[in-house]
LOKOL-988768 format. One record per atom (N, C-alpha, C, O, CB): atom name; x, y negated, z negated. Coordinates in Angstrom, 3 decimals, decimal comma. Glycine has a CB too. Layout:
BEGIN
+------+----------+----------+----------+
| atom |     east |    north |       up |
+------+----------+----------+----------+
|   CA |        X |        Y |        Z |
...
+------+----------+----------+----------+
//
This chain:
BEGIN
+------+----------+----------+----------+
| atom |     east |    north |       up |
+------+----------+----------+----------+
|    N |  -35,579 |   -7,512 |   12,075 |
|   CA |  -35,216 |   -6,735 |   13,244 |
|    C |  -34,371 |   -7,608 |   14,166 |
|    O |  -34,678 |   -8,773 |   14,420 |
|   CB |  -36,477 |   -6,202 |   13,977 |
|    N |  -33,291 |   -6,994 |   14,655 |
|   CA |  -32,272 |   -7,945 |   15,705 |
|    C |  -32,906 |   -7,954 |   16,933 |
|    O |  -33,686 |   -7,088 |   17,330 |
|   CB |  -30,675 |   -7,364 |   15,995 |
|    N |  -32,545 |   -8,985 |   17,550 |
|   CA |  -33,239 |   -8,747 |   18,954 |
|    C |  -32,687 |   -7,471 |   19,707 |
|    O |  -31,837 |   -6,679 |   19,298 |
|   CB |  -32,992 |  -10,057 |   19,936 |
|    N |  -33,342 |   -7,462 |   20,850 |
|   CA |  -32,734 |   -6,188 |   21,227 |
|    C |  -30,955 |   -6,166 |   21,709 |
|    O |  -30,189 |   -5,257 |   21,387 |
|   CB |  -33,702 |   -5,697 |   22,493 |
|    N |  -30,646 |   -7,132 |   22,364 |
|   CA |  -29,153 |   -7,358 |   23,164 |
|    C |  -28,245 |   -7,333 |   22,024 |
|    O |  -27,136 |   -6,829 |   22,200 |
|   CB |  -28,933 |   -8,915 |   24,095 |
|    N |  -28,717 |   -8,051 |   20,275 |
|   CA |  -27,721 |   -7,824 |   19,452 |
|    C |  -27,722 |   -6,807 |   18,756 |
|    O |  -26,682 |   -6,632 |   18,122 |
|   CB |  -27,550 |   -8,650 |   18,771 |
|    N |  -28,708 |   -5,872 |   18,602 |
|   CA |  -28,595 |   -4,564 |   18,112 |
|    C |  -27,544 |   -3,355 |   18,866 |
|    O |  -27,067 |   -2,365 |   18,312 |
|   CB |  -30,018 |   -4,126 |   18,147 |
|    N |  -27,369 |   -3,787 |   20,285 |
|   CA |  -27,021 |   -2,753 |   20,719 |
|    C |  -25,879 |   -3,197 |   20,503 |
|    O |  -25,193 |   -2,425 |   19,833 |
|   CB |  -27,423 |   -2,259 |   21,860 |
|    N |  -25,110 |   -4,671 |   20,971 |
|   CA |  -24,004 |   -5,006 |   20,663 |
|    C |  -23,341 |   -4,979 |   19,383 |
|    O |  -22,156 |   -5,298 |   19,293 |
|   CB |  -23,990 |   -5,918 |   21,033 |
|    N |  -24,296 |   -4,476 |   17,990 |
|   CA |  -23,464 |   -3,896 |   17,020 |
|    C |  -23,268 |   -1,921 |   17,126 |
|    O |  -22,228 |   -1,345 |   16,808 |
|   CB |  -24,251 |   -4,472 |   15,521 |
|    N |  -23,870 |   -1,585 |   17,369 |
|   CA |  -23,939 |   -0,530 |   18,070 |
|    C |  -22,972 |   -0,066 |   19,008 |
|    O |  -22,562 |    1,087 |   18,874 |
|   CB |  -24,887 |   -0,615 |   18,573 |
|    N |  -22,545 |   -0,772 |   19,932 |
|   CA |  -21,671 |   -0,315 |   21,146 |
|    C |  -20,283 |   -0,390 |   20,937 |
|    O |  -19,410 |    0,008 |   21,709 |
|   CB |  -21,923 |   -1,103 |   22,356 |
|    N |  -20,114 |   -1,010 |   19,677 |
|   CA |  -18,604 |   -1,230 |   19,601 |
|    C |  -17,968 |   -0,115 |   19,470 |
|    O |  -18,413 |    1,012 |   19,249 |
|   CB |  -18,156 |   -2,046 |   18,567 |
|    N |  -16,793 |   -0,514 |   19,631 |
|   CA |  -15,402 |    0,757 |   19,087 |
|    C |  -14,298 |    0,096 |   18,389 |
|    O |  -13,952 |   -1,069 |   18,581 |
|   CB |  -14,482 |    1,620 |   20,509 |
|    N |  -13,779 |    0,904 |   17,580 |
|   CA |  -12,891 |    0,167 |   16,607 |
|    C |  -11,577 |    0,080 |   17,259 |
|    O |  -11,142 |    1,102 |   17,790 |
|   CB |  -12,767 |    0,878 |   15,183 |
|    N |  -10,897 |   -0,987 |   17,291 |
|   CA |   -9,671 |   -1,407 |   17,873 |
|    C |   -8,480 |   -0,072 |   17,093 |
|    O |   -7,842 |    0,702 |   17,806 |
|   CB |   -9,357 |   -3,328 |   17,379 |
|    N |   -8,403 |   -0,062 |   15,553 |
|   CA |   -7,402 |    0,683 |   15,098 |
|    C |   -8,109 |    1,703 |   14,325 |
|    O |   -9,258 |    1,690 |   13,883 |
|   CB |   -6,387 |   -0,084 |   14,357 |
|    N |   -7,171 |    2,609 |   14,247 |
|   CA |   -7,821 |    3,922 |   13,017 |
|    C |   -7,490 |    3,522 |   12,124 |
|    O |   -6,435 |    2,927 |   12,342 |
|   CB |   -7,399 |    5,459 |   12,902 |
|    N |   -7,758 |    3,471 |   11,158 |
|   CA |   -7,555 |    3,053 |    9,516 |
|    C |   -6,867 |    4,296 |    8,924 |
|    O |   -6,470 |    5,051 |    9,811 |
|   CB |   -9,147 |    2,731 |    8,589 |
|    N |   -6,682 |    4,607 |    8,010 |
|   CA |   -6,188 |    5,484 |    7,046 |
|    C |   -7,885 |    5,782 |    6,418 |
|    O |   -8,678 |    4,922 |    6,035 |
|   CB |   -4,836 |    4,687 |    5,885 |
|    N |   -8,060 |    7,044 |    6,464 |
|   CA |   -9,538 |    7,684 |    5,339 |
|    C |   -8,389 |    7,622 |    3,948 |
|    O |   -7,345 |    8,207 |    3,661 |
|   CB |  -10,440 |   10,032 |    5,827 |
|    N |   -9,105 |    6,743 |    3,419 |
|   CA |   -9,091 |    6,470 |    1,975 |
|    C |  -10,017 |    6,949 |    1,187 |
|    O |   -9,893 |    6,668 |   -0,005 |
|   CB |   -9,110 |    5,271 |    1,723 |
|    N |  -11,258 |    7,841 |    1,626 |
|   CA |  -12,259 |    8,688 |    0,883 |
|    C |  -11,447 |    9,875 |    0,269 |
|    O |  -11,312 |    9,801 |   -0,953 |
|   CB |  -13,478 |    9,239 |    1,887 |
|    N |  -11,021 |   10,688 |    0,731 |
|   CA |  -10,092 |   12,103 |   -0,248 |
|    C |   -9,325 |   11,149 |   -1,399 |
|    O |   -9,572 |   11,203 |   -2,603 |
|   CB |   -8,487 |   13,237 |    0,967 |
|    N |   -8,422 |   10,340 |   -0,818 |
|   CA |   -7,028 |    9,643 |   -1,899 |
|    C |   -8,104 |    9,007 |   -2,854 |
|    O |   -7,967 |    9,532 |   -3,959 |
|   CB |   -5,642 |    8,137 |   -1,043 |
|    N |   -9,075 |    8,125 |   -2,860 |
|   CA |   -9,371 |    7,736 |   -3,811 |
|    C |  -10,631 |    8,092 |   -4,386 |
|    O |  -11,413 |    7,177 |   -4,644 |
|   CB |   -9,185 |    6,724 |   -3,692 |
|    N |  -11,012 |    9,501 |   -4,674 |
|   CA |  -12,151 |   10,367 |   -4,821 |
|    C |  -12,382 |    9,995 |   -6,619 |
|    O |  -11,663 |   10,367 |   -7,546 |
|   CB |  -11,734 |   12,234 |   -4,295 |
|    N |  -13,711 |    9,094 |   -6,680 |
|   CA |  -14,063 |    9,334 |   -7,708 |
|    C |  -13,526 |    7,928 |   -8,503 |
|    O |  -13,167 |    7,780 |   -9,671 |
|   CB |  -13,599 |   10,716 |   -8,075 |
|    N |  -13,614 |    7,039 |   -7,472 |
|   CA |  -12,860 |    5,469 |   -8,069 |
|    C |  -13,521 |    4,777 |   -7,081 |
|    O |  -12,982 |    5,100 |   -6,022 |
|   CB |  -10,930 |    5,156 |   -8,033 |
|    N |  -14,652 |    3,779 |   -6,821 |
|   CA |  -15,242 |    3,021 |   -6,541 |
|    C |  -14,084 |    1,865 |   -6,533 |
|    O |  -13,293 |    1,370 |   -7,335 |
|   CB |  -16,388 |    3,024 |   -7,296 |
|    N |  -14,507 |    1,703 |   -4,927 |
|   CA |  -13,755 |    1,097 |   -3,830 |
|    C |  -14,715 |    0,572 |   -2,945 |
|    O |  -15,844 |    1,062 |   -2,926 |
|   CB |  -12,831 |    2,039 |   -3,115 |
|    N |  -14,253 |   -0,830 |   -1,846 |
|   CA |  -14,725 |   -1,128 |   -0,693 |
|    C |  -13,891 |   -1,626 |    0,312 |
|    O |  -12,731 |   -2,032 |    0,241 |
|   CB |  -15,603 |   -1,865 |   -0,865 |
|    N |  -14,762 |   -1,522 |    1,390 |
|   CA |  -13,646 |   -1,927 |    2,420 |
|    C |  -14,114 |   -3,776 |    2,286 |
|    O |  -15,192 |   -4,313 |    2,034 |
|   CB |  -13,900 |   -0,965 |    4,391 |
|    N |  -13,036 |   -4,220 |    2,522 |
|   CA |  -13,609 |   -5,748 |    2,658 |
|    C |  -12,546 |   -6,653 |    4,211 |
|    O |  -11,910 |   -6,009 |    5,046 |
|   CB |  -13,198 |   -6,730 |    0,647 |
|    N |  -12,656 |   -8,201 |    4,178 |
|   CA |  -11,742 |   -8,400 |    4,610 |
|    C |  -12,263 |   -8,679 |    6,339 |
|    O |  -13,295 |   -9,311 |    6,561 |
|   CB |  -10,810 |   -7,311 |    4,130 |
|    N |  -11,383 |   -8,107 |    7,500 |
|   CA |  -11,578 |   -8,338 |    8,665 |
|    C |  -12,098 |   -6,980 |    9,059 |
|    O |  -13,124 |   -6,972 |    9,740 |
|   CB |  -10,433 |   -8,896 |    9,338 |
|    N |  -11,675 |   -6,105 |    8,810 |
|   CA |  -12,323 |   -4,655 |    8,977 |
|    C |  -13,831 |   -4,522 |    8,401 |
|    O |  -14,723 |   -3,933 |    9,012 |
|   CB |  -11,375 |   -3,539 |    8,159 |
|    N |  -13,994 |   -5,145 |    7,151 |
|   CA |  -15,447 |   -5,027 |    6,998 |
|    C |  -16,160 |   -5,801 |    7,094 |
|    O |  -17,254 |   -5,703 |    6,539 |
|   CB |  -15,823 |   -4,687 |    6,154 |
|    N |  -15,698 |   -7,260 |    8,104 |
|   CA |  -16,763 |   -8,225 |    8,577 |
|    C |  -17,101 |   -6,972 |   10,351 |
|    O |  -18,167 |   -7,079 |   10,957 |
|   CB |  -15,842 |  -10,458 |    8,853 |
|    N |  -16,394 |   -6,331 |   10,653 |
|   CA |  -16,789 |   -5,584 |   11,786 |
|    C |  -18,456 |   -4,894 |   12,154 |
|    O |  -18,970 |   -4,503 |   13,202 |
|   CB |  -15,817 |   -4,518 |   11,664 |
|    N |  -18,951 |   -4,985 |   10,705 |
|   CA |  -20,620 |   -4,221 |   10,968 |
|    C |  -21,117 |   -5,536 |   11,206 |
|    O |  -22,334 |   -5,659 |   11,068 |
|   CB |  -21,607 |   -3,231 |    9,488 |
|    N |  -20,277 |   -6,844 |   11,626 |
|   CA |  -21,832 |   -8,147 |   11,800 |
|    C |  -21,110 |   -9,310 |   12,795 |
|    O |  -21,470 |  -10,444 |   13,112 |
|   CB |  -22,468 |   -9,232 |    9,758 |
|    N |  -20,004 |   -8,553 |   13,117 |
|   CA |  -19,723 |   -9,705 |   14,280 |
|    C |  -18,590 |   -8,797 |   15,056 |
|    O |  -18,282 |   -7,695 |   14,602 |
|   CB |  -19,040 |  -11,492 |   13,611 |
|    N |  -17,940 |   -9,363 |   16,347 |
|   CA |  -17,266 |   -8,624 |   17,031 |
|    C |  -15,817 |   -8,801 |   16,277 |
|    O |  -15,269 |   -9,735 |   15,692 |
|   CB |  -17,412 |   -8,981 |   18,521 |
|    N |  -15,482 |   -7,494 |   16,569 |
|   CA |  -14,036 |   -6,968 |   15,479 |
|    C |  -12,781 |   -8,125 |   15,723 |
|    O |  -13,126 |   -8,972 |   16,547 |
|   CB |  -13,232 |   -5,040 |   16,087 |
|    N |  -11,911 |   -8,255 |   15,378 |
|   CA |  -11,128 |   -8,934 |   15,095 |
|    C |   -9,910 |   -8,346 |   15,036 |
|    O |   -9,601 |   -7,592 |   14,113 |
|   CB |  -11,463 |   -9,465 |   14,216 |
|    N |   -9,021 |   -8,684 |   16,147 |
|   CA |   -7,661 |   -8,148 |   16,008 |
|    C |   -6,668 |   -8,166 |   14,037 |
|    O |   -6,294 |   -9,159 |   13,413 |
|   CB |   -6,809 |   -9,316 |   17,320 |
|    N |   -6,612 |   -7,420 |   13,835 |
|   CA |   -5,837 |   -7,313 |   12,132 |
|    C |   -4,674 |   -6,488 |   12,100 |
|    O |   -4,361 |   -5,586 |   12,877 |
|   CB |   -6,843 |   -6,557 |   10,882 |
|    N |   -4,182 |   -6,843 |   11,275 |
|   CA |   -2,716 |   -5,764 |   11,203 |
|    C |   -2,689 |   -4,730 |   10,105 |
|    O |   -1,923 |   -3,771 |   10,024 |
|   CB |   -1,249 |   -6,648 |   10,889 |
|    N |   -3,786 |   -5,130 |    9,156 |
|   CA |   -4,287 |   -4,473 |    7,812 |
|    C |   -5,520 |   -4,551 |    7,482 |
|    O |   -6,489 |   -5,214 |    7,850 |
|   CB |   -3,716 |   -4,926 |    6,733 |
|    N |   -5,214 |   -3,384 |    6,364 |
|   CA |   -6,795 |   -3,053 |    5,886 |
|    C |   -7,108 |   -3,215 |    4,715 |
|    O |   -6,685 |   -2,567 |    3,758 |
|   CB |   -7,253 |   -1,786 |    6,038 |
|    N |   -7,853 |   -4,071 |    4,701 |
|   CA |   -7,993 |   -4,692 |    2,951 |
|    C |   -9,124 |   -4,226 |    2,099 |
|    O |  -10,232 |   -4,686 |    2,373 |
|   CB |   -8,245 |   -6,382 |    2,865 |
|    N |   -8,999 |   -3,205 |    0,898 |
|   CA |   -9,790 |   -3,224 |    0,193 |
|    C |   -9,982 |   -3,483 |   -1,071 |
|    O |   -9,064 |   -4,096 |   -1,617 |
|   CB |  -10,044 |   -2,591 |    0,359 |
|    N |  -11,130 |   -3,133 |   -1,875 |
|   CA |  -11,460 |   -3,986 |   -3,196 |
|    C |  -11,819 |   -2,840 |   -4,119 |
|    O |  -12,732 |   -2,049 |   -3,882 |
|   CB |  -12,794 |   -5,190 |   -3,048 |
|    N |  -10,787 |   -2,791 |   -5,533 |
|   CA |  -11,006 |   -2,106 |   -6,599 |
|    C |  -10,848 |   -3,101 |   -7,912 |
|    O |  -10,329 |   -4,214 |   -8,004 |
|   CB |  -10,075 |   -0,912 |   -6,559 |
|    N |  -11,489 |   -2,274 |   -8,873 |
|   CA |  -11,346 |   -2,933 |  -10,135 |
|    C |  -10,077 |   -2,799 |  -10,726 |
|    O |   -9,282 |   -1,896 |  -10,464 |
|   CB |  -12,278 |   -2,495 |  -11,032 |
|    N |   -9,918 |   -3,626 |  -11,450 |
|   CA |   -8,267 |   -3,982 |  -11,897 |
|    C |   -8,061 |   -2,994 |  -13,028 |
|    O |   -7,033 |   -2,383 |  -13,317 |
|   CB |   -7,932 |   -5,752 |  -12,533 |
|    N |   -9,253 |   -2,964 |  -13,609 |
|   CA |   -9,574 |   -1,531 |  -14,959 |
|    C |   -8,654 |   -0,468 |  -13,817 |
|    O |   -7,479 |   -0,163 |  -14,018 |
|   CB |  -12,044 |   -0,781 |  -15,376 |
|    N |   -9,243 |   -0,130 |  -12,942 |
|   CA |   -8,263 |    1,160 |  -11,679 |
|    C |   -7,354 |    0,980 |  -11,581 |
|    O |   -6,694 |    1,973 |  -11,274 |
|   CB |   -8,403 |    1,377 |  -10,229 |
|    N |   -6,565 |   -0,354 |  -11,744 |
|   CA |   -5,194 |   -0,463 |  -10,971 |
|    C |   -4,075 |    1,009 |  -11,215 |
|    O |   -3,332 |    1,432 |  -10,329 |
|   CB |   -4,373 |   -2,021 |  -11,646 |
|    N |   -4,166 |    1,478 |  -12,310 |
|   CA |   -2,899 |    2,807 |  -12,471 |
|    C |   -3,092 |    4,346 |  -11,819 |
|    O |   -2,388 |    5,320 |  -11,549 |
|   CB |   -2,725 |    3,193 |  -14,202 |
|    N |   -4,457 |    3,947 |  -11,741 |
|   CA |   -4,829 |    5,468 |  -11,096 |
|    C |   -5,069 |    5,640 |   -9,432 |
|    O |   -4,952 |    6,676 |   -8,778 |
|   CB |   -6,321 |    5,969 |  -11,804 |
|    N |   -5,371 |    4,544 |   -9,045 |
|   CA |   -5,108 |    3,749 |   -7,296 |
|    C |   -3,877 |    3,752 |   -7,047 |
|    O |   -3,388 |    4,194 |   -6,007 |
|   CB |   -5,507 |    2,080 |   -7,009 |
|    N |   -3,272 |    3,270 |   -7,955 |
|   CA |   -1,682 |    2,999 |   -7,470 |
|    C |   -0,997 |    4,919 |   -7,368 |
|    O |   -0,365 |    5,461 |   -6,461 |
|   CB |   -0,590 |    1,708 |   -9,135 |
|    N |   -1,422 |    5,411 |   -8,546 |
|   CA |   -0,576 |    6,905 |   -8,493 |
|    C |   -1,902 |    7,799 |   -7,504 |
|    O |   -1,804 |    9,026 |   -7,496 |
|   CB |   -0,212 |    7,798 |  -10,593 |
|    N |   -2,939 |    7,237 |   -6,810 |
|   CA |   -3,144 |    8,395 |   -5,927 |
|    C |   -2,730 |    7,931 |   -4,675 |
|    O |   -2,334 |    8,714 |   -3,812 |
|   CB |   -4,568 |    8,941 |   -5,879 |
|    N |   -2,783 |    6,806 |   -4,515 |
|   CA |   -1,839 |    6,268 |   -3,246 |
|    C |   -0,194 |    6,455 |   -3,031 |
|    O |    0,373 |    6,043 |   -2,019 |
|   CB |   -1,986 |    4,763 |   -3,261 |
|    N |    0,466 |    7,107 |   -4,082 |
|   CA |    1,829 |    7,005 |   -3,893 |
|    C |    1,758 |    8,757 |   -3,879 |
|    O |    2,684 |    9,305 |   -3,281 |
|   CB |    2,834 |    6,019 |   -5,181 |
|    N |    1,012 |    9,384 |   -4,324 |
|   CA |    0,964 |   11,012 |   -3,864 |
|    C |    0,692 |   11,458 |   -3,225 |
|    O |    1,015 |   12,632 |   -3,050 |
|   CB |    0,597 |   11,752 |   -4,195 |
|    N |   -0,390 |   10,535 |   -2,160 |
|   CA |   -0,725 |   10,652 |   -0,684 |
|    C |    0,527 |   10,303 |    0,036 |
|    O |    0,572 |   10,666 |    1,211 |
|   CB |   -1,942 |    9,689 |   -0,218 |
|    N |    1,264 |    9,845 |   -0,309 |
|   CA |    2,459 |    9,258 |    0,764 |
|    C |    2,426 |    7,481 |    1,048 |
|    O |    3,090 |    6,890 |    1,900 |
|   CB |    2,141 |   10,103 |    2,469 |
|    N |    1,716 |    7,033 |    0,331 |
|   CA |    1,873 |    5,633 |    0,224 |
|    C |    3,191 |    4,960 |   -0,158 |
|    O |    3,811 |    5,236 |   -1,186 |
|   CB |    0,979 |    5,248 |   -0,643 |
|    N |    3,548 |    4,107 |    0,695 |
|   CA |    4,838 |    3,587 |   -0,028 |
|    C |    4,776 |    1,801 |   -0,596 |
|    O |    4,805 |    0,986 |    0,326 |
|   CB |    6,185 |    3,804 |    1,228 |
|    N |    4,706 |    1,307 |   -1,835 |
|   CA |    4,676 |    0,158 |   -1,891 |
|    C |    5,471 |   -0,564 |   -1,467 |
|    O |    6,680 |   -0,370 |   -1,339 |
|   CB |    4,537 |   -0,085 |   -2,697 |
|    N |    4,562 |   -1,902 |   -1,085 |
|   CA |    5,673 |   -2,375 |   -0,010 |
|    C |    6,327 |   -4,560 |   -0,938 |
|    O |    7,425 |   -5,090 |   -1,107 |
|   CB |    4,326 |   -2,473 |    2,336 |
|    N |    4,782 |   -5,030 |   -1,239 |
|   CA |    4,858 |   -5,532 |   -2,134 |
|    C |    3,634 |   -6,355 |   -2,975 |
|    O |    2,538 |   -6,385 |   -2,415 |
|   CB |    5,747 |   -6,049 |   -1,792 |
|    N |    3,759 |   -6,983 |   -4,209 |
|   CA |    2,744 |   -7,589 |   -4,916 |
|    C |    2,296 |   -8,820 |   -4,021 |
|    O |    2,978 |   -9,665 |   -3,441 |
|   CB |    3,234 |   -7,981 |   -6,370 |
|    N |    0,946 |   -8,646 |   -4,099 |
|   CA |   -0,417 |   -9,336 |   -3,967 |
|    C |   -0,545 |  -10,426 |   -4,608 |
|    O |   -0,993 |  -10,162 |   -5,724 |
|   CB |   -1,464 |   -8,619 |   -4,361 |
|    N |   -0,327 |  -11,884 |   -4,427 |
|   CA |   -0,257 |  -12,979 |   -5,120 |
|    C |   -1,481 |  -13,044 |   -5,918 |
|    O |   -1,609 |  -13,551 |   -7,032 |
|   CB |   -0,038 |  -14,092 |   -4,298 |
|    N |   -2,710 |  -12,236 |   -4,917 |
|   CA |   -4,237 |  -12,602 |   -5,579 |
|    C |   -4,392 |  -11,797 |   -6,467 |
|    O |   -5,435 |  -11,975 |   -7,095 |
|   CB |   -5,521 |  -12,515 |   -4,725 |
|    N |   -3,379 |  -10,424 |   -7,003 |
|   CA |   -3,293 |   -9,480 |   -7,765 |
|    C |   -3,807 |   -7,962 |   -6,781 |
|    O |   -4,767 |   -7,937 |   -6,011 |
|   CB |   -4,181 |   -9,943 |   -9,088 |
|    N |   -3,177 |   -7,180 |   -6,982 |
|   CA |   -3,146 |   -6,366 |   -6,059 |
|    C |   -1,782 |   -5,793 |   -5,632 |
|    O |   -0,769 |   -6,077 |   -6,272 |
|   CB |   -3,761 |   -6,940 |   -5,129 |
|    N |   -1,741 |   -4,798 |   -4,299 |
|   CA |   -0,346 |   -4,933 |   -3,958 |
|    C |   -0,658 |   -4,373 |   -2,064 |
|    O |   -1,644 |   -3,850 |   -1,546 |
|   CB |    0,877 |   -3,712 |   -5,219 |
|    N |    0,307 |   -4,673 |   -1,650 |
|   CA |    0,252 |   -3,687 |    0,159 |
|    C |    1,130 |   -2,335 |    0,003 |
|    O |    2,218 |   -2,141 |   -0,540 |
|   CB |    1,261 |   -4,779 |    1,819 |
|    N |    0,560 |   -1,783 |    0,443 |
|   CA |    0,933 |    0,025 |    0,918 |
|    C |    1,173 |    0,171 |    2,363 |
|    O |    0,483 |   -0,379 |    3,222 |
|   CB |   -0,467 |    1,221 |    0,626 |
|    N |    2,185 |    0,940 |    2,596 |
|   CA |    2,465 |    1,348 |    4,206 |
|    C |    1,807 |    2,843 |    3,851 |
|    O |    2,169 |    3,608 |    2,957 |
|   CB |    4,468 |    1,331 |    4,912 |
|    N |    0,871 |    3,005 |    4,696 |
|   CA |    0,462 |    4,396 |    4,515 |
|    C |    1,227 |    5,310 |    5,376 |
|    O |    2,401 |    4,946 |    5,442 |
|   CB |   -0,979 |    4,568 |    4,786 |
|    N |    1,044 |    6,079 |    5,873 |
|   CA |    2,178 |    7,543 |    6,234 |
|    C |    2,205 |    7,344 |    8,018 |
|    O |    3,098 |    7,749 |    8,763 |
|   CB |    1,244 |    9,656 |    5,630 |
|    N |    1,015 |    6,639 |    8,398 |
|   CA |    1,386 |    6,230 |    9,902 |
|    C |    1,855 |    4,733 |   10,397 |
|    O |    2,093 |    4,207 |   11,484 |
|   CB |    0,149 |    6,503 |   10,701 |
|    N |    1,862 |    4,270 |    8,816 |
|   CA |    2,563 |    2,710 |    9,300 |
|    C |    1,529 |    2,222 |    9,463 |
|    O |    1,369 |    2,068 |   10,674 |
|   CB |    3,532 |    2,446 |   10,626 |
|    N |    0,495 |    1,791 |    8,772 |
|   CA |   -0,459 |    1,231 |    8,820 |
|    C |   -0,402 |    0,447 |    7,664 |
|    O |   -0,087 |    1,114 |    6,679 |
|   CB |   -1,430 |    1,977 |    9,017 |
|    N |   -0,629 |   -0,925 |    7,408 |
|   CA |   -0,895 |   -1,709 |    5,865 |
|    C |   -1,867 |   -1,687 |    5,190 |
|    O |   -2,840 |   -1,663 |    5,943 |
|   CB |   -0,848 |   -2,937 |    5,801 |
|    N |   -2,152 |   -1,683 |    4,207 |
|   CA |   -3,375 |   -1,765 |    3,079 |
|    C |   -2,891 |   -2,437 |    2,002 |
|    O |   -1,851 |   -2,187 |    1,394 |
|   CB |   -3,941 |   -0,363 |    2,519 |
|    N |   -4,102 |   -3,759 |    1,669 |
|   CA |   -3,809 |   -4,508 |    0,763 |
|    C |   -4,584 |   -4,004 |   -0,404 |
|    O |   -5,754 |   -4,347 |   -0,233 |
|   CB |   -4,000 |   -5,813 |    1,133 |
|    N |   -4,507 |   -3,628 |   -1,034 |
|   CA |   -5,131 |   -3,063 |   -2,559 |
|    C |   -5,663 |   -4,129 |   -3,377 |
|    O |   -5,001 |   -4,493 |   -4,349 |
|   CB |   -3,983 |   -2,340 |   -3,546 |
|    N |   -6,733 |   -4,660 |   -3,122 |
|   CA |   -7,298 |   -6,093 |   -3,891 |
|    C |   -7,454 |   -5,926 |   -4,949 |
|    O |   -8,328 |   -5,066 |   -5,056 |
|   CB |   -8,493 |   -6,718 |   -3,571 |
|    N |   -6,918 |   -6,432 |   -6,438 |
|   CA |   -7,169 |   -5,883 |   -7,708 |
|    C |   -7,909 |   -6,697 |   -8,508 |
|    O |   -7,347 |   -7,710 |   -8,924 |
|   CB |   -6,053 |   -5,562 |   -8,352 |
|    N |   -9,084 |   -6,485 |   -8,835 |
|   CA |  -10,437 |   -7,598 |   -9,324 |
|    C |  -11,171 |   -7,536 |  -10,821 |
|    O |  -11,653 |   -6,544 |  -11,368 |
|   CB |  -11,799 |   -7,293 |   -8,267 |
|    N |  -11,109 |   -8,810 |  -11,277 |
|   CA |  -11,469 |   -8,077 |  -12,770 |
|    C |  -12,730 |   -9,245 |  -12,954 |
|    O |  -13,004 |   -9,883 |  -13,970 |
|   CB |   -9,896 |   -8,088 |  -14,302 |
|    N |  -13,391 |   -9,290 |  -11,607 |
|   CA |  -14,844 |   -9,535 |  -11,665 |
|    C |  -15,933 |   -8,631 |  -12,169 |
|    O |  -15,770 |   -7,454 |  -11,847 |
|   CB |  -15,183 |   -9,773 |  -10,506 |
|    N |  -17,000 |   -8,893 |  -12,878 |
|   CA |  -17,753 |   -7,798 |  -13,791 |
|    C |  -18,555 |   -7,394 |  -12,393 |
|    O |  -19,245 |   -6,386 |  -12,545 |
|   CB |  -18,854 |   -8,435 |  -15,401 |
|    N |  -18,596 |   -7,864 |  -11,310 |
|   CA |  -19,736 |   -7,370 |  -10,705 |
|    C |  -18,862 |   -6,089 |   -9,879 |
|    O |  -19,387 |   -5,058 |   -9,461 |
|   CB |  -20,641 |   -8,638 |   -9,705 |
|    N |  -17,404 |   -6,448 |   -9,770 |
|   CA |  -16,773 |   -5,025 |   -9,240 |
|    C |  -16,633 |   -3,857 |   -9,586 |
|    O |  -16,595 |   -2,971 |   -8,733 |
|   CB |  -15,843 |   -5,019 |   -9,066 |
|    N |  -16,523 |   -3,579 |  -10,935 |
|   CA |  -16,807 |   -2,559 |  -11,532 |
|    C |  -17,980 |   -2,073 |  -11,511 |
|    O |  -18,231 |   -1,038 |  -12,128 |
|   CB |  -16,515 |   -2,655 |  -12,499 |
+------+----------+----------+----------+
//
């Protein structure tokens, strides 16, 4: 149990940016949010310019074509494997592409 002053202070926050809902676009493909956006449920948020999440690399063709039919535009390759997307309000997303067994 948190004490009481840090419970509320995870609680009280508000998110600096709207993200893009990536739940419809990638329906049915196990995904996470990771990164600076998803250290946000355990410490205070962190100014970011993007939103980084984590799929299996087995996904990479079917992530990539539901993100480009949503209006995703690639922008470029991911040294760590992966790639960034400008989504439709100008927002970045790094597409982490992982061929760790525990991601799948």
């Amino acid at each position: 149990m948190y004490p009481l002053g840090a419970r509320v202070f995870l609680e009280d926050r508000t998110a600096v940016a709207r993200w893009p809902d990536l739940t419809p676009t990638l329906a049915g493909i196990p995904w996470a949010v990771a990164g600076a956006v998803a250290t946000r449920a355990y410490m205070p948020e962190r100014t970011t310019q993007d939103l980084d999440i984590l799929v299996a690399a087995d996904d990479r063709e079917k992530v990539r074509a539901r993100l480009q039919q949503a209006g995703f535009l690639p922008v470029q390759e991911l040294a760590i494997g992966g790639m960034t997307w400008n989504s439709t309000t100008g927002m970045l997303v790094n597409v982490i592409e992982s061929h760790a067994v525990w991601v799948g």
